[in-house]
C-alpha positions as CSV (number, residue, x, y, z in Angstrom):
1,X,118.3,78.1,63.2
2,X,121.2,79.3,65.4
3,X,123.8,76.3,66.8
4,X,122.5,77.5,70.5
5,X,118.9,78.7,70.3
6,X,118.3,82.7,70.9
7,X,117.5,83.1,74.9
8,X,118.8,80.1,76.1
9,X,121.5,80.4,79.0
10,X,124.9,79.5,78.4
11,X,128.0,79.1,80.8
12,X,131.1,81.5,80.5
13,X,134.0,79.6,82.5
14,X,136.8,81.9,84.5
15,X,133.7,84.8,84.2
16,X,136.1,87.2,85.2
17,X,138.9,87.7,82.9
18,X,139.8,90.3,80.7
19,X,138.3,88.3,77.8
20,X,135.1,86.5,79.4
21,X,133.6,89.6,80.9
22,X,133.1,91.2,77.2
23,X,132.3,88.1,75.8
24,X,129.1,88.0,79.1
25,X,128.6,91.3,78.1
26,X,127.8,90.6,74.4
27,X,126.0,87.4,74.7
28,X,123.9,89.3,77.6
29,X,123.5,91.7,74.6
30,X,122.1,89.7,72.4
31,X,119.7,88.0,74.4
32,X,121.5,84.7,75.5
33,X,121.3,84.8,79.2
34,X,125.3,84.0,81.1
35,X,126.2,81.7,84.1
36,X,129.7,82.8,85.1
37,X,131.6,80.7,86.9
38,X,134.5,82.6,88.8
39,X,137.1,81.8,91.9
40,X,135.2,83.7,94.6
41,X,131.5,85.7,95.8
42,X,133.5,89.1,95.6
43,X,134.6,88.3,92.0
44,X,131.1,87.5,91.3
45,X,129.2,89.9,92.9
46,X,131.1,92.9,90.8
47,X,130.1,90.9,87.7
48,X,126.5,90.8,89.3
49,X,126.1,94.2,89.7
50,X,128.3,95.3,86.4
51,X,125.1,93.5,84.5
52,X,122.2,94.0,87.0
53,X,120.9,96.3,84.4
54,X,121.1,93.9,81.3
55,X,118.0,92.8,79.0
56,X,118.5,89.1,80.1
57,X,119.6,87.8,83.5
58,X,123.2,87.5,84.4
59,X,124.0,84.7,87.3
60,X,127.3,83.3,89.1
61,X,128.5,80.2,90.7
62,X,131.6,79.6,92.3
63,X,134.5,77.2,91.2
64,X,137.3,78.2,93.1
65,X,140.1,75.3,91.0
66,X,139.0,74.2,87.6
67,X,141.7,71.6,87.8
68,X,140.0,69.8,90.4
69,X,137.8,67.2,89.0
70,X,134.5,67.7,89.4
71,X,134.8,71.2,89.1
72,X,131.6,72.1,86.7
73,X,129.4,69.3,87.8
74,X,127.1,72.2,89.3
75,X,128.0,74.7,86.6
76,X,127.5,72.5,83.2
77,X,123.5,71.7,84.7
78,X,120.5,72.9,82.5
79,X,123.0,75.2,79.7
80,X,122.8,74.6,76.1
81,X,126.1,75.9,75.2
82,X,129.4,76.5,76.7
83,X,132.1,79.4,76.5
84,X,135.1,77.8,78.3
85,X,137.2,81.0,78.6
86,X,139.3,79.6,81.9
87,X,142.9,79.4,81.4
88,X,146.1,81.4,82.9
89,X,147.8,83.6,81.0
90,X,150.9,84.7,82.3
91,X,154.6,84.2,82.3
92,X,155.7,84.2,86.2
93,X,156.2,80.5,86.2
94,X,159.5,78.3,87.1
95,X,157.4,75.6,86.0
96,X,155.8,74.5,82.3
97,X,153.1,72.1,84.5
98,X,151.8,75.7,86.3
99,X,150.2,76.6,83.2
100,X,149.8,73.3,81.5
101,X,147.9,71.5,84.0
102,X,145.2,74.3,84.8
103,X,144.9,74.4,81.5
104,X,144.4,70.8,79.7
105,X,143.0,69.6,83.6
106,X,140.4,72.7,83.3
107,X,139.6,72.1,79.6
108,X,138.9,68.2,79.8
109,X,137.4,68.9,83.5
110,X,134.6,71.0,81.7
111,X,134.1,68.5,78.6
112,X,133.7,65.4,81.3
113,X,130.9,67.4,83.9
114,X,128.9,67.7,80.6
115,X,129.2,64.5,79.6
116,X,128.2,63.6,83.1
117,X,125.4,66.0,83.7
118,X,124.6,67.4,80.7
119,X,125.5,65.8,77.0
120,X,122.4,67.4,75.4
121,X,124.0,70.5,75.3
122,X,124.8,72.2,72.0
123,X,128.0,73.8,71.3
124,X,131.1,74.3,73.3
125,X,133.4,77.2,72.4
126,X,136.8,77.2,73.8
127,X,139.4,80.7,74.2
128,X,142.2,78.7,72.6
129,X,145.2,81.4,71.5
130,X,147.5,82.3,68.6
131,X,150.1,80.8,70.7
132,X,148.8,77.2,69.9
133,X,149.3,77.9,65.5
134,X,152.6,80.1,65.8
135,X,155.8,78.2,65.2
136,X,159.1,80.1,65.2
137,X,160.9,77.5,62.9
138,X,158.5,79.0,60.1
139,X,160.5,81.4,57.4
140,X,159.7,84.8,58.0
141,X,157.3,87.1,56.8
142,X,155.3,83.8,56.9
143,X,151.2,83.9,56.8
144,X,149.9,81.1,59.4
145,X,146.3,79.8,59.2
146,X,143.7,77.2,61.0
147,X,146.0,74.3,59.2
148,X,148.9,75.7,61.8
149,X,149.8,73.9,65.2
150,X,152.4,74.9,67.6
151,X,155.3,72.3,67.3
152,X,158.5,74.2,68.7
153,X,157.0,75.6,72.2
154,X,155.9,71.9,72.8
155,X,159.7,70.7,71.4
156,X,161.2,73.6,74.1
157,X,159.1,72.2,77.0
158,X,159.6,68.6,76.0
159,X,163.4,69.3,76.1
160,X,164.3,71.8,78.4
161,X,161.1,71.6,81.7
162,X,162.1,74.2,83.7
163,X,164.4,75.4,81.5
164,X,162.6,76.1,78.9
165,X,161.5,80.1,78.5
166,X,158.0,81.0,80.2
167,X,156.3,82.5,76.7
168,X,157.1,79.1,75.6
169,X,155.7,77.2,78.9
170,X,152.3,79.5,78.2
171,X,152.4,78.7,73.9
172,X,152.9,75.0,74.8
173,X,149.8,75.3,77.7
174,X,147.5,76.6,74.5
175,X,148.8,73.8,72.1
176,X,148.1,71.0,74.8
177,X,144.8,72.3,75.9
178,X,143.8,72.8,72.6
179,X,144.4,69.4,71.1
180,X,142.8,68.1,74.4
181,X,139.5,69.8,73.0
182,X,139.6,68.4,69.8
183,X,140.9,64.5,70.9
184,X,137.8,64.7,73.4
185,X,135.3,65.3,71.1
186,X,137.0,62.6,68.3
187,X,137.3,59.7,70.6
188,X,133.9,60.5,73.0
189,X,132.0,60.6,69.8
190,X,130.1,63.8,71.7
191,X,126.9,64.7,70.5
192,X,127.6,68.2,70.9
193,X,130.6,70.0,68.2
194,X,132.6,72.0,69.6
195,X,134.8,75.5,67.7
196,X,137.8,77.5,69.7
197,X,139.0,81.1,69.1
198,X,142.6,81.4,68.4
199,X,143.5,85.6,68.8
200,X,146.8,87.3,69.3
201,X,147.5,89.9,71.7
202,X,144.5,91.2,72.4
203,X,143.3,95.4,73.5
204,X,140.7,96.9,74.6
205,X,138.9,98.8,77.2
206,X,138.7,97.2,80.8
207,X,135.6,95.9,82.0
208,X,136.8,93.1,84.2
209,X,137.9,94.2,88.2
210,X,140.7,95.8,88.8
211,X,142.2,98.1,91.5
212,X,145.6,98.9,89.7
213,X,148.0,98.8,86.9
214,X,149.5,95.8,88.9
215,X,146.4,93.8,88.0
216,X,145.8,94.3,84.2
217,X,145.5,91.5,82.1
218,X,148.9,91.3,80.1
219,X,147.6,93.0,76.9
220,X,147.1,95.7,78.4
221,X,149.5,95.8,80.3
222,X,152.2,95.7,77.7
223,X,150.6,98.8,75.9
224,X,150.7,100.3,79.3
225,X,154.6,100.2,79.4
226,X,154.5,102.2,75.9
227,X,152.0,104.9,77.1
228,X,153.9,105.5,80.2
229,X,157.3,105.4,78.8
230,X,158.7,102.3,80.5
231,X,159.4,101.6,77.2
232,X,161.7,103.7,74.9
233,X,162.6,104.7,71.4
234,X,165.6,102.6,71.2
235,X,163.1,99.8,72.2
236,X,160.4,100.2,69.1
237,X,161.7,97.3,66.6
238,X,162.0,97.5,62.8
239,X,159.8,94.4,61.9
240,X,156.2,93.8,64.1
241,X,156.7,91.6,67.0
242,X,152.8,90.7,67.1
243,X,149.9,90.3,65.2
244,X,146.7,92.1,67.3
245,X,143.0,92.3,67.9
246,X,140.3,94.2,70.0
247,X,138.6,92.7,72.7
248,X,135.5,93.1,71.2
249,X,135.9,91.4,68.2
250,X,137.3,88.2,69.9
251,X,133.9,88.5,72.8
252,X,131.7,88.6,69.6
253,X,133.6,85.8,67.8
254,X,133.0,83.3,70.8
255,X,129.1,84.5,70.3
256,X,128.9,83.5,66.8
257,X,131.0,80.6,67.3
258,X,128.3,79.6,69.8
259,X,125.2,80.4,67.5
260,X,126.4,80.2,63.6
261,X,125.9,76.4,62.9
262,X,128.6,76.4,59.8
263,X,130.9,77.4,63.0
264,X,130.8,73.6,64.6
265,X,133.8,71.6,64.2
266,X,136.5,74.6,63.2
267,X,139.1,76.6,64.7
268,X,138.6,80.8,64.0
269,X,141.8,82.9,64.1
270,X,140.1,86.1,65.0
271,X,143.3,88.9,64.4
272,X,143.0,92.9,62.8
273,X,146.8,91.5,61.4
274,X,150.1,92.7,62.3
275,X,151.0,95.4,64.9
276,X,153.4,97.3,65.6
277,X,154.8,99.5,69.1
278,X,155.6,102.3,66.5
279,X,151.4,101.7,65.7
280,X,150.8,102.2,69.4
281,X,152.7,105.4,69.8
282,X,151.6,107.0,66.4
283,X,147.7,106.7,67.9
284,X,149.0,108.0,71.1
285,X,150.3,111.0,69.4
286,X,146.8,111.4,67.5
287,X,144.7,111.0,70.9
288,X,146.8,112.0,74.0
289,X,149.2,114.7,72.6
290,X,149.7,116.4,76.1
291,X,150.8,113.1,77.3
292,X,155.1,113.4,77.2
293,X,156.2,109.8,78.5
294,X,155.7,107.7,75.2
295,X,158.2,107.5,72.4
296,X,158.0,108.8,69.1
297,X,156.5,107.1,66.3
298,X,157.0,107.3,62.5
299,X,153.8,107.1,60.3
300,X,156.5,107.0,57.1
301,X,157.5,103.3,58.7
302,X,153.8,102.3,59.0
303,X,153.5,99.4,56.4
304,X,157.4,98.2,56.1
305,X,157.2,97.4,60.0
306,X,154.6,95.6,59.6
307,X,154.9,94.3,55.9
308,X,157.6,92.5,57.3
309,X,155.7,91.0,60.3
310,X,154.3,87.3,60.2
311,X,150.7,87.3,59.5
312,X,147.7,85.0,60.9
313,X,144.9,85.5,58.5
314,X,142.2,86.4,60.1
315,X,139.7,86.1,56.9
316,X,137.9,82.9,58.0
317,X,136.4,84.6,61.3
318,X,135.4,87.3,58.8
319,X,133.7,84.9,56.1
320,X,131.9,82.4,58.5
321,X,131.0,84.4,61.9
322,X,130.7,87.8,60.1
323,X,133.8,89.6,62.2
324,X,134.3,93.0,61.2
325,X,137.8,94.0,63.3
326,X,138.4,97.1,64.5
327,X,141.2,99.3,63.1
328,X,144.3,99.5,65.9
329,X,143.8,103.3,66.2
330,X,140.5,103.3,67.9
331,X,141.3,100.1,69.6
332,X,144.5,102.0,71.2
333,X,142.5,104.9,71.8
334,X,139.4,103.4,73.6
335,X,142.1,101.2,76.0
336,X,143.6,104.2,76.7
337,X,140.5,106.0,77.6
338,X,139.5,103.1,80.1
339,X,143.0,102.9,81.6
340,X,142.3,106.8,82.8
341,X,139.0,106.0,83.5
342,X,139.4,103.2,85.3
343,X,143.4,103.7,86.4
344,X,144.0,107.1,86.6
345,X,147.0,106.5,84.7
């Protein structure tokens, strides 16, 4: 018997991110109605009417600061599982405590409305991040797993505040909220388990709102900067900067993690491996020829980039919740395809 029974409704936190909206979309799919909880009516009325055709029914509520305490008395109420998806992810900040409050005050904010108002719930899944297991002071090519935690970004922040670089301000935001999860559920002896998804960089096609380029999530946005040739060939590194994965694979990962009782109690990396900008150009060569602003990629340089690249091993999320990951080459394609959709770009 699944974790979270088939049809019963569960809440997706911070409903409309890049993320949530395909992991809605998916549980929605599979029969578990959603109750998104997003920042305001407009936000939630294009979700409403993006899934007004769906087999199950698709609802909003509105939490306009999920640091405020309190925040998901309302939302948590009558659920029997829990996505908690909310969390900033961005790197205009002057300040670690702009992404580290939101995110360890939104986190504990939606474990203590449960326990208020609703401790006989099930499961809670959280979108925890690669950034909370990478750790720069590791040797290189290095393969990281579940066992990994974060030690230097939260060392940067401890040391330099303000000082410290933003992509480390965001890491140590993940690694705090993170351990927050897990320290709830040990001390409050919760009835419910809990499991969080940790993926890389993260592409795919755009379902969530968005008016322009200026508002993609920052995935995308990155692999925007290649496609348009913001980025050049003196720019594409010898040795992958990142390890990827498709939004699609990371929505149906939080819906297993929800439903496949062996998935209570354990952290999934879900990642396709490393990834390379010479592996975006190559499938922008295959798929948008007539397109002139990207660099040039090699296919000869395909497997020393990223042989060289550190690895998350993405195996468990294979074994336990059945991920099958989608090769980078479609995944490129089909974002591309939904940036000129969507874009016009």
């Amino acid at each position: 018997m699944p974790a979270v029974p088939l049809g019963s409704l569960v809440l997706v936190t911070g409903a409309s991110g890049f993320i949530a909206v395909h992991t809605i979309k998916t549980f929605l799919e599979n029969g578990y109605p959603v109750r998104g909880t997003v920042r305001s009516h407009a936000k939630g009325e294009y979700l409403a009417d993006l899934f007004k055709g769906s087999k199950v029914p698709f609802e909003y509520v509105i939490v306009e600061d999920i640091a405020q305490p309190g925040a998901f008395d309302e939302a948590v109420k009558g659920v029997a599982g829990v996505a908690h998806t909310a969390s900033p992810f961005h790197f205009r900040v002057n300040d670690p405590q702009q992404l580290i409050e939101p995110a360890v005050k939104g986190t504990l904010g939606v474990l203590e409305s449960i326990q208020r108002n609703n401790p006989d719930v099930k499961r809670i899944v959280i979108t925890s991040s690669c950034a909370s297991i990478m750790d720069d002071a590791a040797p290189k090519p290095h393969v990281r797993t579940e066992k990994d935690w974060n030690e230097t970004s939260l060392k940067e922040v401890e040391g330099k505040g303000r000082d410290a670089m933003p992509i480390d301000m965001y890491r140590a935001s993940k690694t705090l909220a993170e351990r927050a999860f897990w320290k709830f559920i040990d001390e409050k002896k919760t009835s419910w388990d809990g499991a969080t998804i940790c993926p890389p960089m993260v592409y795919g096609p755009i379902l969530q709102q968005v008016s322009s380029t200026s508002g993609l999530n920052t995935s995308n946005a990155s692999l925007l900067d290649w496609l348009t040739g913001n980025k050049k060939q003196s720019d594409i590194p010898e040795v992958a900067p990142f390890n990827w994965v498709d939004v699609r694979d990371v929505a149906l990962a939080h819906v297993r993690a929800l439903t496949v009782p062996e998935a209570g109690g354990e952290r999934f990396i879900v990642g396709a491996g490393p990834g390379s900008p010479n592996d975006l150009v190559l499938s922008f060569e295959r798929h948008f020829p007539d397109r002139k602003t990207y660099p040039k990629g090699d296919a000869l340089k395909v497997e020393a980039i990223n042989a060289q690249s550190n690895r998350y091993d993405g195996s468990k999320a294979e074994r336990i919740l059945g991920i099958k990951y989608h090769d980078i080459d479609m995944s490129v394609k089909d974002t591309v395809e939904s940036l000129i959709t969507r874009l016009g770009v």
